[in-house]
PDB file of N, H, CA, C and O in Angstrom:
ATOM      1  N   UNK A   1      -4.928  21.323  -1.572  1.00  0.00           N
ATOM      2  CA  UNK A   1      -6.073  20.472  -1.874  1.00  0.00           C
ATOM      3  C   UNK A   1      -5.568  19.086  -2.256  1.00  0.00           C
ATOM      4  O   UNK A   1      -4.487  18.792  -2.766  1.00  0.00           O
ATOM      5  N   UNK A   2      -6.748  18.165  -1.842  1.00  0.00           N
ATOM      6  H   UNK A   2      -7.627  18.403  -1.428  1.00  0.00           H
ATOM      7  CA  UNK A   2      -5.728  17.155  -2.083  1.00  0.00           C
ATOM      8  C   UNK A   2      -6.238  16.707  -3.519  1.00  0.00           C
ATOM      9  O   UNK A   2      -7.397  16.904  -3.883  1.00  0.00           O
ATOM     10  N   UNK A   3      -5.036  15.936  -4.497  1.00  0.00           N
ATOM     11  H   UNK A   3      -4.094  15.776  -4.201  1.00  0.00           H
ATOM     12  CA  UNK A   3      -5.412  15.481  -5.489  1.00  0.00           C
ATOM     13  C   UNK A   3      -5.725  14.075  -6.423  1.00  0.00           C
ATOM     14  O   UNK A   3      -5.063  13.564  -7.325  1.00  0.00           O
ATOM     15  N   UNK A   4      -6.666  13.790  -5.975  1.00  0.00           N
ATOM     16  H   UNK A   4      -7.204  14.205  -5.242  1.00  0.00           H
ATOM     17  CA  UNK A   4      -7.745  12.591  -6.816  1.00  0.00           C
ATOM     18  C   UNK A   4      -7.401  12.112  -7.792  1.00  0.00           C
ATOM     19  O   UNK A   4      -7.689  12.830  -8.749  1.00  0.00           O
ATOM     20  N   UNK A   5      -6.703  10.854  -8.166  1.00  0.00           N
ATOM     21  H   UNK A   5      -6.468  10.271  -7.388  1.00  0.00           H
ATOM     22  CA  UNK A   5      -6.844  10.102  -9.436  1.00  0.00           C
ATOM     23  C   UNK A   5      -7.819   9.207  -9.557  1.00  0.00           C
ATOM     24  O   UNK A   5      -7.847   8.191  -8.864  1.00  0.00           O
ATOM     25  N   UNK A   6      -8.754   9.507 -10.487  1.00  0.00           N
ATOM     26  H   UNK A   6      -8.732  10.334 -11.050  1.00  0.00           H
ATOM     27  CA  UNK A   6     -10.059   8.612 -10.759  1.00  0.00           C
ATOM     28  C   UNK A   6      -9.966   8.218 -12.193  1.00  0.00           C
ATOM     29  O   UNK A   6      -9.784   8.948 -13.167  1.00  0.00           O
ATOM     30  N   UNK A   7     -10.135   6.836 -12.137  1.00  0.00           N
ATOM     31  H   UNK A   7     -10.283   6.242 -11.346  1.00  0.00           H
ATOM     32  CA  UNK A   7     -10.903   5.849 -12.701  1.00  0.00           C
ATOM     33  C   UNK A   7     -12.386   5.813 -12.905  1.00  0.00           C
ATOM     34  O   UNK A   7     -13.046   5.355 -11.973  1.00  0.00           O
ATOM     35  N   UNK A   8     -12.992   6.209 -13.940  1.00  0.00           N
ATOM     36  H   UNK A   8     -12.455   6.581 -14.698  1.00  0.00           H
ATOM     37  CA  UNK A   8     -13.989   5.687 -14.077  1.00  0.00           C
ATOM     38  C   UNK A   8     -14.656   4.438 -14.889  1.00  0.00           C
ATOM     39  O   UNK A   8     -14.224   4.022 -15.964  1.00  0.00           O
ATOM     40  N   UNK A   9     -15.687   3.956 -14.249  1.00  0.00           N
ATOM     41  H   UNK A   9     -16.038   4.294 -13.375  1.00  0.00           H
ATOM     42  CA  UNK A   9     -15.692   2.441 -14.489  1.00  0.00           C
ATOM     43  C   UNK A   9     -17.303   2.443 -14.869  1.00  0.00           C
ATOM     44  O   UNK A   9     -18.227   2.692 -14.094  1.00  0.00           O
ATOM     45  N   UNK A  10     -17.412   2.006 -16.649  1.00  0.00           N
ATOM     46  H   UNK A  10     -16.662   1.804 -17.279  1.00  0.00           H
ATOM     47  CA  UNK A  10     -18.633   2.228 -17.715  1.00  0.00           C
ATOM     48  C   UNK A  10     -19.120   0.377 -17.590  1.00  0.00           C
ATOM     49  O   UNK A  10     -18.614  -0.744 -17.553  1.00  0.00           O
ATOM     50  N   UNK A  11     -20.670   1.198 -17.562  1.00  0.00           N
ATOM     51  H   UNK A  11     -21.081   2.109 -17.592  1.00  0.00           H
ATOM     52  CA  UNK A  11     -21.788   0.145 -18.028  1.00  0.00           C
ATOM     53  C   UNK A  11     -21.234  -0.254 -19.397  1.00  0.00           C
ATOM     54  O   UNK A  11     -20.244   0.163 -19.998  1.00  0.00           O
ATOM     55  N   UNK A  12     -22.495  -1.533 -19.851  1.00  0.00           N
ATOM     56  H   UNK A  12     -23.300  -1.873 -19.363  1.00  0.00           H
ATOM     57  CA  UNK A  12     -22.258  -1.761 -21.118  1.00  0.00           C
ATOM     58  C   UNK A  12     -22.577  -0.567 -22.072  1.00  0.00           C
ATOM     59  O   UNK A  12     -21.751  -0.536 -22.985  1.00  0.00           O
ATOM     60  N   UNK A  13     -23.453   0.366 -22.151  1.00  0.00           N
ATOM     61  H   UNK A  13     -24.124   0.341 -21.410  1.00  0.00           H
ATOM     62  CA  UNK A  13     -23.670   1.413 -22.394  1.00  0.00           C
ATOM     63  C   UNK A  13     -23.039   2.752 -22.525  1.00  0.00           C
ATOM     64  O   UNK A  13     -23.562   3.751 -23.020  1.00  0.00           O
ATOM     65  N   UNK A  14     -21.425   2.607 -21.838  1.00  0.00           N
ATOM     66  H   UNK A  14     -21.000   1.796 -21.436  1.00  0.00           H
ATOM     67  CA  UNK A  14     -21.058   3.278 -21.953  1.00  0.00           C
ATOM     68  C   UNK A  14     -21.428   4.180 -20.711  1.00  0.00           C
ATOM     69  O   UNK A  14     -20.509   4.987 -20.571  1.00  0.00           O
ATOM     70  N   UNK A  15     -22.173   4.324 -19.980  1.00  0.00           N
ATOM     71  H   UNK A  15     -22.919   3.668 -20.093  1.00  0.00           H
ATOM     72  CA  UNK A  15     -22.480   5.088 -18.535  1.00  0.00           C
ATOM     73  C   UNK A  15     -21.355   4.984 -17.422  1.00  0.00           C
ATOM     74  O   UNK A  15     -20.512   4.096 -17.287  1.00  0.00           O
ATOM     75  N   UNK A  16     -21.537   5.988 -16.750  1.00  0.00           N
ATOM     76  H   UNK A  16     -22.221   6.709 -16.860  1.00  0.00           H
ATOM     77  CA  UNK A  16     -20.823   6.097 -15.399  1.00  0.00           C
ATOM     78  C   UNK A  16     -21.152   5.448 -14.684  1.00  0.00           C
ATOM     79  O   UNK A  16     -22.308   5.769 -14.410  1.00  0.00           O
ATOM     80  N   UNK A  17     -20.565   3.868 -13.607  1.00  0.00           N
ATOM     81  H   UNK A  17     -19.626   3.607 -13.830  1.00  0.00           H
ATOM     82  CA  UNK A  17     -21.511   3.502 -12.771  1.00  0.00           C
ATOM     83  C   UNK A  17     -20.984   3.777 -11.354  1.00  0.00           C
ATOM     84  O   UNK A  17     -21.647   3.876 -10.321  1.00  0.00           O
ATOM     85  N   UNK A  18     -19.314   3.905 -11.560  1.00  0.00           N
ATOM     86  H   UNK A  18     -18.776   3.824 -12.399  1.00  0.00           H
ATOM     87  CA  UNK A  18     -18.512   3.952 -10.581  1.00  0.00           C
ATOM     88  C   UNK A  18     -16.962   4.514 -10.724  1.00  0.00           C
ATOM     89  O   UNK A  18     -16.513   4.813 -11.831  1.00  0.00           O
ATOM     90  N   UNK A  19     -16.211   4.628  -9.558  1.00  0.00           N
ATOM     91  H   UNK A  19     -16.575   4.385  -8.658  1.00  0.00           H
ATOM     92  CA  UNK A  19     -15.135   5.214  -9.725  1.00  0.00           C
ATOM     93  C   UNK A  19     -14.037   4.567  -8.835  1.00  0.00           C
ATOM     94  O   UNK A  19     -14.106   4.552  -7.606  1.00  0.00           O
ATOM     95  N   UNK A  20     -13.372   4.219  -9.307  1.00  0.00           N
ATOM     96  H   UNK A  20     -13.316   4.231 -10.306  1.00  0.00           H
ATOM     97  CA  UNK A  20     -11.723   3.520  -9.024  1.00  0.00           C
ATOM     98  C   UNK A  20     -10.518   4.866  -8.209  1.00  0.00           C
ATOM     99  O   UNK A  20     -10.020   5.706  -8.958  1.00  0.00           O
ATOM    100  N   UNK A  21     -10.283   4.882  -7.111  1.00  0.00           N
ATOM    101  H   UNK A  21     -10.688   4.199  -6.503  1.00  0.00           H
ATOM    102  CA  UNK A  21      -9.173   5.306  -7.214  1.00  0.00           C
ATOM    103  C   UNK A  21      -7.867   4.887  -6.286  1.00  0.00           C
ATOM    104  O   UNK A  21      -8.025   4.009  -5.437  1.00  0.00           O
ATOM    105  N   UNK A  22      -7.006   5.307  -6.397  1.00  0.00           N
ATOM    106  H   UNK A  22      -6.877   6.020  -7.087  1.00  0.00           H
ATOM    107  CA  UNK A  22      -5.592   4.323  -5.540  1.00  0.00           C
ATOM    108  C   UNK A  22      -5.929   4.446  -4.314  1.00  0.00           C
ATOM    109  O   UNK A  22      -6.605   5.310  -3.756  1.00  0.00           O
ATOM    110  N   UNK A  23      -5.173   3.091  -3.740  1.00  0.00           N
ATOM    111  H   UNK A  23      -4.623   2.389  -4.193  1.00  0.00           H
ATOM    112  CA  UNK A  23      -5.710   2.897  -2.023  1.00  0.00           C
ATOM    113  C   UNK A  23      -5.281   3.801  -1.216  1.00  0.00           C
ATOM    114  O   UNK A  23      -6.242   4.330  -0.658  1.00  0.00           O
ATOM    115  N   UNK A  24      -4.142   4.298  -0.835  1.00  0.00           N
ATOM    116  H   UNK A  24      -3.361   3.868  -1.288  1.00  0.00           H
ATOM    117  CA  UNK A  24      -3.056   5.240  -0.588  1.00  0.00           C
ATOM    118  C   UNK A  24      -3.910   6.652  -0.845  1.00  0.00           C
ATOM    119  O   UNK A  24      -3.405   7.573  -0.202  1.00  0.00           O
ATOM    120  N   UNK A  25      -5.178   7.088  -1.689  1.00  0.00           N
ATOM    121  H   UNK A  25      -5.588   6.340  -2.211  1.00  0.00           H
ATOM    122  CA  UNK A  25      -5.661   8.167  -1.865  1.00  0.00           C
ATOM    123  C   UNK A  25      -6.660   7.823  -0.620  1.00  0.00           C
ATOM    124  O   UNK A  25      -6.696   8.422   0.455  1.00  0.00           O
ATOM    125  N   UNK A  26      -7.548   6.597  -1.068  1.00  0.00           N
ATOM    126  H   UNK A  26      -7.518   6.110  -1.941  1.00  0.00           H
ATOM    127  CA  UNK A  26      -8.715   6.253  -0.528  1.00  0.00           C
ATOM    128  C   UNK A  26      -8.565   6.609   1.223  1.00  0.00           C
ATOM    129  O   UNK A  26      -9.295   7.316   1.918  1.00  0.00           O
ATOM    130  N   UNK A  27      -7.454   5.905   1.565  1.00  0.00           N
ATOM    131  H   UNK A  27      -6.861   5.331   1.000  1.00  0.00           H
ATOM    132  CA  UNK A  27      -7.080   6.264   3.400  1.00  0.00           C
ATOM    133  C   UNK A  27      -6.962   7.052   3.463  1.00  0.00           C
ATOM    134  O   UNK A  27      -7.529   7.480   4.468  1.00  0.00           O
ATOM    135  N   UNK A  28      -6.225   8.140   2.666  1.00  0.00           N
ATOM    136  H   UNK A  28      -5.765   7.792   1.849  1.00  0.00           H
ATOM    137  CA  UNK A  28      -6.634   9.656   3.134  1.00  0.00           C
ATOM    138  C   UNK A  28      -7.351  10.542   3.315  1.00  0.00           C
ATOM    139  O   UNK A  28      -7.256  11.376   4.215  1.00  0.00           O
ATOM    140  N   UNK A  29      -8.399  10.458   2.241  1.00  0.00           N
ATOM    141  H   UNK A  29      -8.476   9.780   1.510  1.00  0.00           H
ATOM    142  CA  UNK A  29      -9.814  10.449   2.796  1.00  0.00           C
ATOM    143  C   UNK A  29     -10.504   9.795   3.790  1.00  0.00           C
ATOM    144  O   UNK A  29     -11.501  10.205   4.384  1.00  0.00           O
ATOM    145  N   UNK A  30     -10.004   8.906   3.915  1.00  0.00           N
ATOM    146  H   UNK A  30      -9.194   8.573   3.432  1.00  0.00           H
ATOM    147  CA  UNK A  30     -10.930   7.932   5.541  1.00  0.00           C
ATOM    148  C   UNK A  30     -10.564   9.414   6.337  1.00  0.00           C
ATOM    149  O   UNK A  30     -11.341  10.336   6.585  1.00  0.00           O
ATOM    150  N   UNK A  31      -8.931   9.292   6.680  1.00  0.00           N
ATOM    151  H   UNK A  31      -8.300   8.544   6.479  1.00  0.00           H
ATOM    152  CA  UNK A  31      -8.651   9.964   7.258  1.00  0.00           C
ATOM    153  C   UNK A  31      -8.955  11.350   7.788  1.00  0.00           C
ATOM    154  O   UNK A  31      -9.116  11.641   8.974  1.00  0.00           O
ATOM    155  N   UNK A  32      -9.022  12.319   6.547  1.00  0.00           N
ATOM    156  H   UNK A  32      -8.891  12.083   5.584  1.00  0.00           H
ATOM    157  CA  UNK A  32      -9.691  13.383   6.719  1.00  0.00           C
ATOM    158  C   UNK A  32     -11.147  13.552   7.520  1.00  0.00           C
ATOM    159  O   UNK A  32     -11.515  14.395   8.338  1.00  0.00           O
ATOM    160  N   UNK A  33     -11.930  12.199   6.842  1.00  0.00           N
ATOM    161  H   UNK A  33     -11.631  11.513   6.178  1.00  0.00           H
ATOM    162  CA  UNK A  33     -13.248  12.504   7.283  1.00  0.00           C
ATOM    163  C   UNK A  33     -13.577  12.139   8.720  1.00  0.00           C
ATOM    164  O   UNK A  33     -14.482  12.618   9.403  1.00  0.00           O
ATOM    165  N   UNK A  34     -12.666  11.186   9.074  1.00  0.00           N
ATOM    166  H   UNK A  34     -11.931  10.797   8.519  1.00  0.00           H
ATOM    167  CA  UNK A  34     -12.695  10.903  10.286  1.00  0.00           C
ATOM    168  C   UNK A  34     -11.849  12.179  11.645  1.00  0.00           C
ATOM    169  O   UNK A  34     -12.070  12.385  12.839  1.00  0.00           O
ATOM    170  N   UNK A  35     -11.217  12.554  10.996  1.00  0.00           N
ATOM    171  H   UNK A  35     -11.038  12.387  10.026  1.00  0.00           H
ATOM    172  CA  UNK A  35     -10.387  14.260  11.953  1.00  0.00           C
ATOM    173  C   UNK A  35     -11.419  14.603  11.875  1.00  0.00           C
ATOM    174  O   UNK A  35     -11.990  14.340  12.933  1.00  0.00           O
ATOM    175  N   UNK A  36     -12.332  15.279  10.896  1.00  0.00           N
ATOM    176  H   UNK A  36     -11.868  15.493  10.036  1.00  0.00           H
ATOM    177  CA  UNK A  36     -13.539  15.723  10.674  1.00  0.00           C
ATOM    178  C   UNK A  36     -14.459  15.830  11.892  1.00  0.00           C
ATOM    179  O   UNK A  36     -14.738  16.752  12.659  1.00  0.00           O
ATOM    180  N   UNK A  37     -14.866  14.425  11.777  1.00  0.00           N
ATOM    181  H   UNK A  37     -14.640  13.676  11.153  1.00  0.00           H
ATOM    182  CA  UNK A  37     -15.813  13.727  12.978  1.00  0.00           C
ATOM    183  C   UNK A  37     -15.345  13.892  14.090  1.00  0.00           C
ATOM    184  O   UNK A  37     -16.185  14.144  14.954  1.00  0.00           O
ATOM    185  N   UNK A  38     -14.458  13.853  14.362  1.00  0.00           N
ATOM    186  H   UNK A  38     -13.776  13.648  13.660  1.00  0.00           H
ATOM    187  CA  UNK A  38     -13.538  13.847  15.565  1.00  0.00           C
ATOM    188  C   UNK A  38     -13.545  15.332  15.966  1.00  0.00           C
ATOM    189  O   UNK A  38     -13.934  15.481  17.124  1.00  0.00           O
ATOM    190  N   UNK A  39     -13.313  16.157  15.505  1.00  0.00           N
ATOM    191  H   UNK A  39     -12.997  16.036  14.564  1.00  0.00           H
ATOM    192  CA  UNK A  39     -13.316  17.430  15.457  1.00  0.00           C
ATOM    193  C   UNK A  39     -14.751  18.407  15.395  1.00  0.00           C
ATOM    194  O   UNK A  39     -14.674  19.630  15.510  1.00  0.00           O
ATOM    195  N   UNK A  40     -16.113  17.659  15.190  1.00  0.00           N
ATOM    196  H   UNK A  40     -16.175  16.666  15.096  1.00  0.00           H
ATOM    197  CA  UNK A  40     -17.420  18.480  15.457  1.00  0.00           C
ATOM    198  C   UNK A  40     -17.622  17.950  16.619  1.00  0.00           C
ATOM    199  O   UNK A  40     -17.995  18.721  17.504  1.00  0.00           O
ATOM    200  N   UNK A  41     -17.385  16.079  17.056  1.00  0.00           N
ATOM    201  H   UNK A  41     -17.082  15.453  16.337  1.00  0.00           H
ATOM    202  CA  UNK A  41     -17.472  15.644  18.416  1.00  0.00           C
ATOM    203  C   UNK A  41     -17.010  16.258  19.647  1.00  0.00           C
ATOM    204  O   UNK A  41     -17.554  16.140  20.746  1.00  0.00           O
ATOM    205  N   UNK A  42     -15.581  17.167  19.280  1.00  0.00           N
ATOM    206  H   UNK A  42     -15.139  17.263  18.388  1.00  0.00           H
ATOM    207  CA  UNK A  42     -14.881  17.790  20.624  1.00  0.00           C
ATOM    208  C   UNK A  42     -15.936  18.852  20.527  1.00  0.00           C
ATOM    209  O   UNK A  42     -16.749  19.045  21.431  1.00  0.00           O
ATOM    210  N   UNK A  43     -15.905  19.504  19.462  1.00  0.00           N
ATOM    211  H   UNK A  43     -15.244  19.347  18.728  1.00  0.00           H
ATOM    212  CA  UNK A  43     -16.808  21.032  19.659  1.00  0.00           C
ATOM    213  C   UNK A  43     -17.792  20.874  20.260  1.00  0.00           C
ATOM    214  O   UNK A  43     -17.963  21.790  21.065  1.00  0.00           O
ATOM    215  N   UNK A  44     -19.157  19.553  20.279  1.00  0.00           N
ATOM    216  H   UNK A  44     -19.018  18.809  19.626  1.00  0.00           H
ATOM    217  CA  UNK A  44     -19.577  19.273  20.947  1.00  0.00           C
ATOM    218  C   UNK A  44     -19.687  18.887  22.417  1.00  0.00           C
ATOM    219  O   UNK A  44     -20.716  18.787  23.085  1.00  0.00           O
ATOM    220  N   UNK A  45     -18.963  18.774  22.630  1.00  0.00           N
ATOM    221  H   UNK A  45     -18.127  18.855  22.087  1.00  0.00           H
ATOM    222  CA  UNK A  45     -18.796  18.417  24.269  1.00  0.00           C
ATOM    223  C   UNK A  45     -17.965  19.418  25.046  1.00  0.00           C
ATOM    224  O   UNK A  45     -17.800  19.319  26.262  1.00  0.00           O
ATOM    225  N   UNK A  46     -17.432  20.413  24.282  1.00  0.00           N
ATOM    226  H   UNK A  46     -17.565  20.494  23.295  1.00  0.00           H
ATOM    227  CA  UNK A  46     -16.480  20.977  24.821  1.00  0.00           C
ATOM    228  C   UNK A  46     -16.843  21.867  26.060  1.00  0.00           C
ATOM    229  O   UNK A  46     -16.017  22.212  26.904  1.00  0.00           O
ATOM    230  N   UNK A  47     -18.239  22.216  26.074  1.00  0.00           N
ATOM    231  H   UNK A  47     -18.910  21.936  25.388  1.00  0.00           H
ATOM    232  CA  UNK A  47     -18.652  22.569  27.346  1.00  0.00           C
ATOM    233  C   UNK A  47     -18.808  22.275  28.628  1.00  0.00           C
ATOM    234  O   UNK A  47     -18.684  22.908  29.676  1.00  0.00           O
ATOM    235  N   UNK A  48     -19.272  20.579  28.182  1.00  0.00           N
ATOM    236  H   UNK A  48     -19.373  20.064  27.330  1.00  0.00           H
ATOM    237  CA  UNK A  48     -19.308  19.312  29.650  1.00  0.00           C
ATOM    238  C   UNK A  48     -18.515  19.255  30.232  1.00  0.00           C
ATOM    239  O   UNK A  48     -17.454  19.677  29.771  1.00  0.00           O
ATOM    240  N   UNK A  49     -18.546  18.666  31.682  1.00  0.00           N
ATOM    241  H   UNK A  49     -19.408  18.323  32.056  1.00  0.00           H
ATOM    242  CA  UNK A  49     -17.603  18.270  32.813  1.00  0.00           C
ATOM    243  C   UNK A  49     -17.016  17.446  32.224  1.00  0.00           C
ATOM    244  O   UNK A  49     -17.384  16.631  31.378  1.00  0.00           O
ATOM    245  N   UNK A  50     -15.648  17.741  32.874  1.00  0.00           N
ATOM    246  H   UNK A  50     -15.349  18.403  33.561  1.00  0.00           H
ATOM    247  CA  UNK A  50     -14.811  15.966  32.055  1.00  0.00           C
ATOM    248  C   UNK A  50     -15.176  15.204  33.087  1.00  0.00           C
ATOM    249  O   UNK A  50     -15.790  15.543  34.099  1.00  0.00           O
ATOM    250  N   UNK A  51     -14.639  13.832  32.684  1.00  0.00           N
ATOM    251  H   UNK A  51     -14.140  13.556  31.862  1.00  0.00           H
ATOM    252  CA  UNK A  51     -14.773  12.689  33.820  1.00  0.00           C
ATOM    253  C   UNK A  51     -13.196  12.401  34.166  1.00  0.00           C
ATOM    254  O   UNK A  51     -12.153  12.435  33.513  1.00  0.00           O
ATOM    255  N   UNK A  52     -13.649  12.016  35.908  1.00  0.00           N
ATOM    256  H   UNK A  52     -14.496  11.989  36.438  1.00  0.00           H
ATOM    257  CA  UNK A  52     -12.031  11.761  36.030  1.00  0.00           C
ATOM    258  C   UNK A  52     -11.679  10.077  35.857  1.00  0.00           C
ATOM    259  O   UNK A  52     -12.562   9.235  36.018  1.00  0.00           O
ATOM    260  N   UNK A  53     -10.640   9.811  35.601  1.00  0.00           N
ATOM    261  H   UNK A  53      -9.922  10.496  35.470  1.00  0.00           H
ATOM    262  CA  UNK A  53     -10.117   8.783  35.781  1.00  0.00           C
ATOM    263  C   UNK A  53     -11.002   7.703  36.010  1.00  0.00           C
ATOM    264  O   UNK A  53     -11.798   7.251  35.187  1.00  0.00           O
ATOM    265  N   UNK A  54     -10.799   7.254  37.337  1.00  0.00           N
ATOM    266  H   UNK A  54     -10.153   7.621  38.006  1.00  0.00           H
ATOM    267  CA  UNK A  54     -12.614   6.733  37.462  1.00  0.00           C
ATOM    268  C   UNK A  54     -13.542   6.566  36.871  1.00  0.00           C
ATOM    269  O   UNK A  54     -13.982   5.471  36.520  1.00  0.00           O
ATOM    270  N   UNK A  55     -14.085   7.813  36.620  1.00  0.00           N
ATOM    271  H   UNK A  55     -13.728   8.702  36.905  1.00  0.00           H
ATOM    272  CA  UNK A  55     -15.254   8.013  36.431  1.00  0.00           C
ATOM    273  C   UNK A  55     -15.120   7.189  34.869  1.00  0.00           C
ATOM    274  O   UNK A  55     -15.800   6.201  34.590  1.00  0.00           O
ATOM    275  N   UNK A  56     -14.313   7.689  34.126  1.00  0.00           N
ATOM    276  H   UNK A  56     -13.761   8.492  34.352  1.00  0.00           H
ATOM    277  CA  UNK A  56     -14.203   7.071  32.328  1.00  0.00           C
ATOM    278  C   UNK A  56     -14.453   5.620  32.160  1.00  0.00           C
ATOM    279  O   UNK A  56     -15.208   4.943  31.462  1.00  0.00           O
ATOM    280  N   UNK A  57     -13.261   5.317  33.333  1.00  0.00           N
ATOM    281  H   UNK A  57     -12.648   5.867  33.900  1.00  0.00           H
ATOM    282  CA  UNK A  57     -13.013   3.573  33.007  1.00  0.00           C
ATOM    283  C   UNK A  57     -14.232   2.948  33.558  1.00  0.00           C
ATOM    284  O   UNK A  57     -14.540   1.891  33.006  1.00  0.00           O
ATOM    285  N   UNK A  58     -15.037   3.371  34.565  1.00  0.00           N
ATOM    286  H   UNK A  58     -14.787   4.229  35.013  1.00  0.00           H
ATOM    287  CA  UNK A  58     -16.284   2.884  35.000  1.00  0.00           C
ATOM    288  C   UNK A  58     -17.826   3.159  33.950  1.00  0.00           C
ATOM    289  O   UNK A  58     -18.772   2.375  34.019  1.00  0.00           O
ATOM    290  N   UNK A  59     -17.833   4.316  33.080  1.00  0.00           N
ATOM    291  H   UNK A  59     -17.065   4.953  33.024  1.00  0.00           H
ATOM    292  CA  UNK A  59     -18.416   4.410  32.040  1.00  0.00           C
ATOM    293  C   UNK A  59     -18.089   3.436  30.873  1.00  0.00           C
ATOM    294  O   UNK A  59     -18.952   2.922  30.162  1.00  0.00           O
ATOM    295  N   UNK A  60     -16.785   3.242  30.755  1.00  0.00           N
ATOM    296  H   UNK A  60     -16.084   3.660  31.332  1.00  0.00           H
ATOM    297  CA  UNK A  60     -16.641   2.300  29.287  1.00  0.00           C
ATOM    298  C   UNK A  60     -16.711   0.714  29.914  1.00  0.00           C
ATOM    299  O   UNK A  60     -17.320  -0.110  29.231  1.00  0.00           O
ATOM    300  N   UNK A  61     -16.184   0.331  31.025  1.00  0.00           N
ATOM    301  H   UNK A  61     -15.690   1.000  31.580  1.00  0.00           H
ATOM    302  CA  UNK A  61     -17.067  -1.027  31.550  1.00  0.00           C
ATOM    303  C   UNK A  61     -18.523  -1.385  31.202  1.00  0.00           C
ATOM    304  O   UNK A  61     -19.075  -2.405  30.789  1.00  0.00           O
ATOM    305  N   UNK A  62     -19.122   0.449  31.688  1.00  0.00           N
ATOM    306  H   UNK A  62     -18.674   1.277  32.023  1.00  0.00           H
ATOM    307  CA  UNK A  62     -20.948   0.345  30.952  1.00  0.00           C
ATOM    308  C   UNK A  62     -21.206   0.050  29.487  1.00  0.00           C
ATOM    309  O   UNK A  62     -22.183  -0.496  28.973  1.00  0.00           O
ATOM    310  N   UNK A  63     -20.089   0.544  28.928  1.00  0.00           N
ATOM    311  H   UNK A  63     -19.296   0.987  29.346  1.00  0.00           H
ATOM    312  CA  UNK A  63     -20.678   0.700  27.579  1.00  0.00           C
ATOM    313  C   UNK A  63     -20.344  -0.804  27.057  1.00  0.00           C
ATOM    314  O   UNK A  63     -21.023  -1.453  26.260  1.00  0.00           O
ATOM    315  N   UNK A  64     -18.900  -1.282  27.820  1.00  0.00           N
ATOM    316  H   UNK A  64     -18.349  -0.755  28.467  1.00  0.00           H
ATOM    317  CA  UNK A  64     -18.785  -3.027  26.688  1.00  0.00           C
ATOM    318  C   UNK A  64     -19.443  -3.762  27.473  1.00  0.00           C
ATOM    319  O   UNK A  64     -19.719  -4.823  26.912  1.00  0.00           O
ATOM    320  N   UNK A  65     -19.998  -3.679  28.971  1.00  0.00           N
ATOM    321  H   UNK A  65     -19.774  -2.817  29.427  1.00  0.00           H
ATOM    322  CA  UNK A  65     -21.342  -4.666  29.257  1.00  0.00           C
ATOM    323  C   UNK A  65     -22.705  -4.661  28.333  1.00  0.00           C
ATOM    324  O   UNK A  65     -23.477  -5.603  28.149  1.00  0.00           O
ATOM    325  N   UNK A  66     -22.765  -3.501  27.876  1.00  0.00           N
ATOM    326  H   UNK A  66     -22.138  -2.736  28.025  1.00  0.00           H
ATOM    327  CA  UNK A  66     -23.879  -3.461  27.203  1.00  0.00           C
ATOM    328  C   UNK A  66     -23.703  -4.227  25.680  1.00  0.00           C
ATOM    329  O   UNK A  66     -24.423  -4.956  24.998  1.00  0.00           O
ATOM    330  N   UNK A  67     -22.811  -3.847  25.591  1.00  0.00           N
ATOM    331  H   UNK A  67     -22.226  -3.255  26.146  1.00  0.00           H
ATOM    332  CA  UNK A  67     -22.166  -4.670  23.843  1.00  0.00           C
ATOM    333  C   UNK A  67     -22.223  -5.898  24.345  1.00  0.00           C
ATOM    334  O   UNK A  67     -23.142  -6.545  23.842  1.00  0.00           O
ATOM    335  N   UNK A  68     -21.519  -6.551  25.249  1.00  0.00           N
ATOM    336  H   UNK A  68     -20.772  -6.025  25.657  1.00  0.00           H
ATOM    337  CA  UNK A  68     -21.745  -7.785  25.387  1.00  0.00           C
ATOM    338  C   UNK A  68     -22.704  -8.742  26.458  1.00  0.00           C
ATOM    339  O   UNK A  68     -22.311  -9.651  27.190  1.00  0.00           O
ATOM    340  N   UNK A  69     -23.985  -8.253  26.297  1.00  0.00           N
ATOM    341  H   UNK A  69     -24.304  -7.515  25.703  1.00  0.00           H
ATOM    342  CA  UNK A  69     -25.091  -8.636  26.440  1.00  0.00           C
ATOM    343  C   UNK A  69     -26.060  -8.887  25.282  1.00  0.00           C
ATOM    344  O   UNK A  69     -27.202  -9.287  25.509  1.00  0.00           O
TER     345      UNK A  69
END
């Protein structure tokens, strides 16, 4: 498991408003959550036809014409 050093960071009141922890933790969590994502996305598709060669680079042409319009 991985292990968390937190900071917590008090209102004037003394309340919880937020939490501090090292950067080096923080990317590893990006990380995780993003394998994560990455990993329900394959399960998802894992049934579909792949695309060949072709076919990909002519889909992602579609997709950054559309971004850059």
């Amino acid at each position: 498991m991985l292990e968390i050093h937190k900071n917590y960071v008090l209102d004037e009141n003394q309340n919880p408003i937020a939490v501090q922890i090292p950067l080096a933790e923080f990317e590893r969590i990006e990380e995780i959550i993003e394998n994560y994502g990455l990993s329900r996305l394959m399960d998802e598709v894992q049934d579909e036809p792949c695309l060949t060669g072709e076919e990909a680079y002519q889909h992602y042409r579609s997709l950054k014409n559309e971004l850059e319009s």
